[in-house]
Each structure stands twice: as structure tokens, then as C-alpha cells.
N, C-alpha and C positions, 0 to 999 in steps of 0.2 A: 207380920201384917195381919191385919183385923177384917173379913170379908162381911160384911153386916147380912144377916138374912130378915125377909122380911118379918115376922115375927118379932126381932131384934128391934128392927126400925118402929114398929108399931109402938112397941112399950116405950120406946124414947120421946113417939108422938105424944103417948097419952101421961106422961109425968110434964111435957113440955106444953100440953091442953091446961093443965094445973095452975099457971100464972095466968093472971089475966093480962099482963101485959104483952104477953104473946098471943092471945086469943084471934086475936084478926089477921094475925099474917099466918096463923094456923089452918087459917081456913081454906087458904089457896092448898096446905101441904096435903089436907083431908082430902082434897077431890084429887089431887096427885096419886096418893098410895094405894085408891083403893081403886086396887087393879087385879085379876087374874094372878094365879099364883104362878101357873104353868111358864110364864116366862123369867121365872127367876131360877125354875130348877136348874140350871148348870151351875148357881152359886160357887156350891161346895167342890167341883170339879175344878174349878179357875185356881184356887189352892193346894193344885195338887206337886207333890214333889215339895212344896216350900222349905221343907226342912233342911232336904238335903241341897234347895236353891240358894239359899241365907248366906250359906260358909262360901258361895264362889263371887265372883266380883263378876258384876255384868260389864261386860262389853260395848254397851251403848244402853241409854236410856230414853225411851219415846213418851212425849206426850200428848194425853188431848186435855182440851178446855171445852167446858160448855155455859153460854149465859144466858140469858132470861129468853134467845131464840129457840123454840123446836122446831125450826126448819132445817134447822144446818151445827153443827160442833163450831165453838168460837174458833177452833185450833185444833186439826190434826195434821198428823205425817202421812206421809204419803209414799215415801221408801224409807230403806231400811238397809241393814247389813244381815247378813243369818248369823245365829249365834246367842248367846244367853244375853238376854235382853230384862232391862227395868221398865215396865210399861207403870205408866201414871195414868189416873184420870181425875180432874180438879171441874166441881162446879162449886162456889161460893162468891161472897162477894169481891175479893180479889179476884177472878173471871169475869165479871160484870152477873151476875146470878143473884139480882136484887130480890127479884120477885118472891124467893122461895123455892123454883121447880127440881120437881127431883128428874134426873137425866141416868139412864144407862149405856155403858160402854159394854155392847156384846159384842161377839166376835163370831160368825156365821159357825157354822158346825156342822150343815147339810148339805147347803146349795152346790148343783156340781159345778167344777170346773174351779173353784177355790181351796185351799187349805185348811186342811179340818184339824188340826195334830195340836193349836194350842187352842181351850178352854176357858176362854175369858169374858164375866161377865159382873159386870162393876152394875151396882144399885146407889146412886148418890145424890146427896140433898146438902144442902148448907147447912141443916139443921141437923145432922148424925153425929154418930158420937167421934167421926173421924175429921169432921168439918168438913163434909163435901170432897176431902181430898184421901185416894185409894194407890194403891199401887200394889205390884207384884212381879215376878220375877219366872219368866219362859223361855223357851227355848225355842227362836225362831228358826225356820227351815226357808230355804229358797223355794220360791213360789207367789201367790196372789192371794193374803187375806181381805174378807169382807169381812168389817165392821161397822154396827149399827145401832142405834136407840128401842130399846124394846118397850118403850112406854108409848100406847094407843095414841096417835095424832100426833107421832113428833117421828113418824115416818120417811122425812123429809133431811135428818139428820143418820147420813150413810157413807161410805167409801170405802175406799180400796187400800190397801198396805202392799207395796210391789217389794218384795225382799229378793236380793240376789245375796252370789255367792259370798263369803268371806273373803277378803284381799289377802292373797298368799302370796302375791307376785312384786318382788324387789323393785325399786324405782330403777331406771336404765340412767346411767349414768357416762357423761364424756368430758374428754379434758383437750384444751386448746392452748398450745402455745406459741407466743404471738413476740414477735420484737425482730430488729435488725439483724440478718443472718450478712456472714460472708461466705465466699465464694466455697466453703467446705461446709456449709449448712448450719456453723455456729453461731449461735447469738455473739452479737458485738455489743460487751458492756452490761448486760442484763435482757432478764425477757421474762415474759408477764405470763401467768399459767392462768386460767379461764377455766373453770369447774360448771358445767349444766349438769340438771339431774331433770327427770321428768315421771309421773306416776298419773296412768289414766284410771284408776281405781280410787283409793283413799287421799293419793296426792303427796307429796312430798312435805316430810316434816323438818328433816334435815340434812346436811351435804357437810362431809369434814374430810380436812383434808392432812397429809404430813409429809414436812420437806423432810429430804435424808432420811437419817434416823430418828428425826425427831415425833414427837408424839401424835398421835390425832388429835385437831383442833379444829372452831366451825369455822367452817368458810361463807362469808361474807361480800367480800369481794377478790379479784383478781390477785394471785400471790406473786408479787416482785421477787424477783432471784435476778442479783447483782454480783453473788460472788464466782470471782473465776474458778472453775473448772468443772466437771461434770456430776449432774443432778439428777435425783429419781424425785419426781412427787408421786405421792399414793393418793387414792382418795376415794369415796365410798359417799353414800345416801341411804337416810332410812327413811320409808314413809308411813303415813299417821296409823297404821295398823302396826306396823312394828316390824314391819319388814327390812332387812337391811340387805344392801346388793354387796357382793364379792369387792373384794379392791381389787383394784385397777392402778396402772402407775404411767406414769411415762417419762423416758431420760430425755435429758438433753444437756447440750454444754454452754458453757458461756465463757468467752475468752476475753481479753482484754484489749484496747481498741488500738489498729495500728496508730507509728506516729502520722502527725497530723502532715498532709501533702501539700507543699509550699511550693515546688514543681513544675511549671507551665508546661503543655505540650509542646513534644516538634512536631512542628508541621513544616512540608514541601510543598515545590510546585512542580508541574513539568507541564511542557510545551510539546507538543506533537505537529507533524501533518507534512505536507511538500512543500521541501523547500527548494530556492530557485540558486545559481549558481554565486548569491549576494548572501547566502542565508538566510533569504526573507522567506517566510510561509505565502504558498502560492494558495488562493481564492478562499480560506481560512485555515485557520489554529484552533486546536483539543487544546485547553489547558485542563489539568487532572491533577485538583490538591489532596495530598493523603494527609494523616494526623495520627501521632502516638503518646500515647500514657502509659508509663507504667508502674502508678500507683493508683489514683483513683479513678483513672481511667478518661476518656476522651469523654467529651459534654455533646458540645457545638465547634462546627466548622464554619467559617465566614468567607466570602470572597466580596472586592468590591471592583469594577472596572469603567477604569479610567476618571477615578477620583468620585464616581455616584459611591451613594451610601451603600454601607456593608448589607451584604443580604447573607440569607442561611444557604451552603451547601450541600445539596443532598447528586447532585450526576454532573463530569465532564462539561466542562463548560466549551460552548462550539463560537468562535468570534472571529465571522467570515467577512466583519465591515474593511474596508483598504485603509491602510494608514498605518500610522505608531499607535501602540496599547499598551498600558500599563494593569498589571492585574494584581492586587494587591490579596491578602491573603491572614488568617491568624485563625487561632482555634483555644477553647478554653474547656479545660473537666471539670473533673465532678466537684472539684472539693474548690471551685472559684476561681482558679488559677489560667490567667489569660495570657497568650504565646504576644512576644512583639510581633508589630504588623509588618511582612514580608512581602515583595513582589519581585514581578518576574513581569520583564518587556520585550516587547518583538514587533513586527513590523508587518502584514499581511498585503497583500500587493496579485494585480490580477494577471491569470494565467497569461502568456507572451500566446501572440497567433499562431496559428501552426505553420510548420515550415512549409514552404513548396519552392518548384524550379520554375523561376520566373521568367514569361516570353512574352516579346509584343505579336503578335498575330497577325497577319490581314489575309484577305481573301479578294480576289476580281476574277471577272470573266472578260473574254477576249474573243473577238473572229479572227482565227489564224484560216484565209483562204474560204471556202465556203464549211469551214468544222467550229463549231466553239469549243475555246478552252477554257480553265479556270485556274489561274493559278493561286499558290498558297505560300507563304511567306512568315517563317516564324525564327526570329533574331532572339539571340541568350542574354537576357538583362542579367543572369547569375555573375556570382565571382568563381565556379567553378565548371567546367565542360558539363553537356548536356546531352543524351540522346534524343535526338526529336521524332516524332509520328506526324505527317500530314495524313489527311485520311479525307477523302471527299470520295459522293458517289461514283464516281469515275472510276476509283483508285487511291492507291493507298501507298507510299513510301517512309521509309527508316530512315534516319541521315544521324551517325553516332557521333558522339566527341565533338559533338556543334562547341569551335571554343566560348568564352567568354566576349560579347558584343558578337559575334558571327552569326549567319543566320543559316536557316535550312532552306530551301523553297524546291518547288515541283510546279511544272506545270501538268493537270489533265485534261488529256484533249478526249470528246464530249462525245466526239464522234458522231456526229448531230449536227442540223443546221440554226437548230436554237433549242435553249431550256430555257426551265423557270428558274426563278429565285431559289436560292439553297440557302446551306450551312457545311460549311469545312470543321473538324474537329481536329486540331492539336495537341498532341502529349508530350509532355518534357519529365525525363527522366533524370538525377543527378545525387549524388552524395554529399551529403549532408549532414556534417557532426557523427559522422559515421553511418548513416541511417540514407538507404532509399527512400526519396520521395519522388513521388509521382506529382504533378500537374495536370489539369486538362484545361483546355481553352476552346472558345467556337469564336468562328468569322465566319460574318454573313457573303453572299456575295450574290450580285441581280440576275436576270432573266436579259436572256442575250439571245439576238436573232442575224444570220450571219443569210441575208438574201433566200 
């Protein structure tokens, strides 16, 4: 690469003053060059190392443009990678740099808080003997170069180069395998292997992958594995810096698919609850449908009652309406297969009264003499003996094994020459189906005045 010094540039002006068909676009170049010299002295520094920069291959290449504006560069970078780099700098009329101006690419060397370590300072005009177009070969470092236009009034064309580290870091790489398992975690038939890589630095260039022992290959998209029995994929990513990640694998098997289930489920029914001495279910019936597969397994349970449409069964059905019921029933798996529809009838009928020892009752009062009495009167409507309790404020009597139609009675006398209005209370006690039961009964009886 040819770095032009001004001296250089001058003798090209003044052979290219020589035509006259250049004369008038010369004139803009004359008030161009003649500048100070002192901002050119880092020329020869921008060149430095080149010899031994030639033989290596850069790593990345940056450029600027500049056109007919001195306010601003038509085009520079803005980041960067660290690393031996080809910096370019192009003003001609390919840039738009119709006018003639000549534009410098320097590169700060002072100011603090920037990178001082590369030397570069480009002097370019469309009319040199490089055609406006320079380049060179540096070694950039991580950190913040300023670069800028050093020709008077084009102070306006400045910025920044942000260079970070070099990417040393592998892309991360993962593998997903996806398809129908059975109950022991094997693929049924085949299963689809899913390769992501990712890289926050340079970015991923590539992702290859290899079944068994077969070779590495790019991966694309998702790799089908159909054949029975068990399988390793490998697989790896390199990204655009040239990094590559470790291999990675993952097994898995793949079997071959049971036969097909033609099968219907059994399903039952059962009927619970209290039943009466008719076998009817007393005040309602639990019906409880179970269901079994043992190939593809149970789907859906249905029940339907009393010929309404089937509905889904998920708990115990409770059908405490009185009447005959009909509860129909069927169930279907997984693989389509629907049971015939089954039922189960019963009859639900309401609880009978409760037992008791049944008496007819009365009560009066009477003047025996100047005393009132009251007597009580309780007859056995049962079919089997009874013991009775009359019981009135007065007094109170037992009378056991009252038969069947017999009665008890008491009179109690008041001892009194009148009382009010009462209540006699009666008990009947008797067996029944084995079981004591009790009764109680009340009779009224008036208010009685004996002189």
C-alpha cells in the first residue's frame, strides 16, 4: 500500500495543472492542499509494521467513504472486533466526491480517554495517484478510537470506532427430542431430533449434526429417526468467528408400534344403598360404573337414565326419585373402540313409617262425692301385648301385657273439690320385629268442680 505525502500530492497537482482541460476543476483542488503541513506528520507512522502486516490475512475489513460533504464522512463504522483489521478510506466519484475535496481519515493520538496504539492518517483526493482510494492493515485493541478529518472547516466530520473483545466463546448449543412415547419412555414408530444453537457475540454460522455413526452433516431442519431400536445423535455449532462448541449427543430408542386395539372396554354397573325386605332400594340408589382396557386403555365413561341421552361420567350417580329406573351405561378407549350399551334396573320406593305400639287414648274427669277424679283409658289397637303407663298430675300407674283389643285405665282421684283443664300422658311399650318400641300419646281432659 502506497501512503501519499504531501509533497507527493503536490507534484501530481502540478503535472495535472499542466492540461487545460483540468484547469478549472483544479482550482477547487489548490485551495484544498494548501494547508499546514503539521497535520500530516503522522503520514509515515500509519505505515508502520506493513511489511510484516501483508503476509497475515486480516480478520475483518472496515470502511469509510467520504463525498462532496465536510460536515460529516458519507460512511463510517461504528464498532468493530479487536484484531488485525483492513481499514479502507475511499473519497472519489464512486462515493459521490464530485466536487474534487480532498478529505483525511486520522485517527486521534492524543486526546484522553481514547486509544492511541493505532496510527492512522489517510490524505485523499479523487485526483491522487491512488484514486482517492487508501487502505492499510492494524491491529486493533479493545477500547474507543476517535477518528476525524484534519483538513480546516471540515471539523464537522468526526466519531467514534467502539472495538470489543474478539469472540472466543462457542455457540451453546441444545437438542430436543419430540414424537409419541410409550409407557417406558420409547418412541412409538419414530421421533424427530430438534438441534438449536445460539451465539451472543459473532452469531452462529453453523449447526451439524450425525446419526449413529454416521458422518457430520448441516443440519437444516429437524432429523426423523424411524428405525427401530436405539439411537445416539451427536451434534455441535460453529459460529462466524470460527468457534466451534464440544459435541453433545443424545440417545434415545424407538420401537415398533403395538398391534392395533380392536378391543372395546368392560364396563360394570353396581347398584348400592337400603334395601327393603322386596329388594327395593329405600329413599335412593348409588349406581357406581367402573371401566377397563387393557390395551389402549379407557377414553370415556357414559351413563344415561331412563332412556335421556348419554351423558359423561365422572362420580356415583345418587337416583333417590320413587319408581322403576333404568340406568344404562357403556364406555369407549383410546384407540375408538366402544363397549355395547349395558344396564342395570332397580326400583327405589320410600322409607315405610316407623313402628310404634298403637293405643286409643281418652281421658275425663268426674265428682266422685265432694273429690274430683280423672280417669284414663288406654285400649291395645296392636296385634301383639302391650305394657301401658297412664300418668296424670294426680298419679301415675303400669298395667303390663295389656293383650291385644284390651285396655288399661286408672282412675285418679284429685283430692280436690275441682281442678282446671289438663293432659293425661300414655306410653305403650311392645315388641316388635324384634325391636322395642315405645309410643307416647296425650288426652285432654276439662276443669271439673264437685260443690
Amino acid at each position: 500500500m502506497r501512503i501519499r505525502s504531501l509533497s507527493g500530492f503536490l507534484g501530481d497537482l502540478r503535472r495535472a495543472l499542466r492540461t487545460p482541460a483540468t484547469l478549472g476543476r483544479m482550482v477547487l483542488v489548490i485551495a484544498a492542499v494548501a494547508l499546514p503541513t503539521v497535520w500530516l506528520s503522522g503520514v509515515g507512522a500509519a505505515a508502520q509494521d506493513q511489511g510484516q502486516q501483508a503476509v497475515q490475512a486480516a480478520e475483518q475489513t472496515l470502511v469509510w467513504t467520504a463525498d462532496n460533504s465536510y460536515t460529516q464522512y458519507k460512511s463510517a463504522p461504528t464498532t468493530a472486533k479487536a484484531g488485525l483489521t483492513t481499514i479502507v478510506f475511499e473519497t472519489n466519484a464512486s462515493t459521490g466526491n464530485t466536487s474534487g475535496l480532498t478529505h483525511t481519515l486520522t485517527f486521534d493520538v492524543s486526546s484522553p480517554g481514547y486509544n492511541h496504539d493505532v496510527n492512522v492518517n489517510f490524505v485523499a483526493s479523487p485526483f491522487d495517484a491512488s484514486g482517492g482510494r487508501h487502505e492499510v492493515q492494524v491491529n486493533l485493541t479493545p477500547g474507543t478510537y476517535r477518528f476525524y478529518c484534519a483538513i480546516p472547516g471540515h471539523s464537522g466530520m468526526v466519531g467514534e470506532l467502539v472495538v470489543t473483545s474478539a469472540d472466543t466463546t462457542p455457540p451453546t448449543v441444545a437438542a430436543d427430542v419430540s414424537g409419541e412415547k410409550n409407557a417406558d419412555g420409547d418412541y412409538v414408530e419414530s421421533a424427530a431430533v430438534t438441534v438449536s444453537a445460539t451465539d451472543t457475540e459473532s452469531g452462529v454460522d453453523t449447526v451439524e449434526y450425525a446419526l449413529d455413526a454416521g458422518a457430520f452433516q448441516a443440519y437444516t431442519a429437524p432429523v426423523p429417526v424411524n428405525q427401530v431400536g436405539e439411537h445416539t445423535v451427536s451434534y455441535r455449532a460453529t459460529d462466524k468467528a470460527g468457534n466451534t462448541s464440544e459435541v453433545q449427543s443424545v440417545t434415545f430408542t424407538v420401537v415398533a408400534p403395538q398391534p392395533k386395539d380392536t378391543t372395546p372396554p368392560t364396563v360394570a354397573a353396581d347398584v348400592s344403598g337400603e334395601k327393603n325386605a322386596d329388594g327395593d332400594y329405600v329413599e335412593s340408589a348409588t349406581v357406581t360404573i367402573s371401566a377397563t382396557d387393557t390395551e389402549s386403555g379407557v377414553d370415556t365413561v357414559e351413563y344415561a337414565v331412563d332412556g335421556q341421552a348419554f351423558a359423561s361420567y365422572t362420580k356415583a350417580l345418587v337416583i333417590d326419585q320413587q319408581g322403576a329406573h333404568t340406568v344404562s351405561y357403556r364406555a369407549t378407549d383410546k384407540a375408538g373402540n366402544t363397549s355395547d350399551v349395558a344396564t342395570t334396573d332397580f326400583t327405589v320406593v320410600m322409607a315405610p313409617p316407623p313402628a310404634e305400639t298403637p293405643l286409643t287414648v281418652t281421658a275425663s274427669s268426674r265428682c266422685v262425692g265432694s273429690s274430683v277424679y280423672v280417669a284414663v283409658t288406654a285400649v291395645n289397637d296392636g296385634d301383639v301385648p302391650a305394657t301401658v303407663t297412664l300418668t296424670t298430675p294426680y298419679g301415675s300407674k303400669t298395667v303390663a301385657d295389656v293383650a291385644p283389643g284390651k285396655q288399661a285405665y286408672q282412675s285418679f282421684n284429685a283430692r280436690a273439690k275441682q281442678i282446671g283443664a289438663g293432659e293425661a300422658t300414655v306410653t305403650g311399650t311392645s315388641l316388635i320385629d324384634g325391636e322395642k318400641v315405645t309410643t307416647s300419646y296425650e288426652a285432654d281432659y276439662t276443669a271439673t268442680s264437685c260443690g
